[in-house]
N, C-alpha and C positions, 0 to 999 in steps of 0.2 A: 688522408694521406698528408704526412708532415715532408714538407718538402725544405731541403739546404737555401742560403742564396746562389750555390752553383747549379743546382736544378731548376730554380726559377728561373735564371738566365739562361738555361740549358732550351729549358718549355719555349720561354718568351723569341727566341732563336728563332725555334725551329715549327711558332705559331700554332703550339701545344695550349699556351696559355695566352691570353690576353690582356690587356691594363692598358686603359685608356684613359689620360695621359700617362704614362710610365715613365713615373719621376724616378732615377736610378738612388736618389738619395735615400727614397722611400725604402726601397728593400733590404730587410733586416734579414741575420742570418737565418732565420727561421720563419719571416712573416714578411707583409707588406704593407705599411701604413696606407688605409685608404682614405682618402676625404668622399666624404658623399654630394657634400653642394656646399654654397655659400648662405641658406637659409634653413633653418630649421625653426620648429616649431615648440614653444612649451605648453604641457595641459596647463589649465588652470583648474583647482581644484571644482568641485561643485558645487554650486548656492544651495542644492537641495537636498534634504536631508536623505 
């Protein structure tokens, strides 16, 4: 489901949808930037063949 920025604020209203923290800057006409955390992890390739 592709939802507008007026259906997400329509959802988020009416506790259809959720976002926690719900930064309003974050929602794009079409999406919503999410951050997942402040750490993440990189692989490092592998020593073994």
């Amino acid at each position: 489901m592709i939802l507008s920025d007026r259906d997400i604020h329509q959802f988020l209203k009416q506790g259809l949808l959720k976002i926690e923290p719900c930064i309003e800057e974050h929602i794009e006409p079409a999406s919503v930037d999410l951050t997942l955390g402040c750490h993440y992890l990189k692989p490092q390739p592998s020593k073994s063949g």
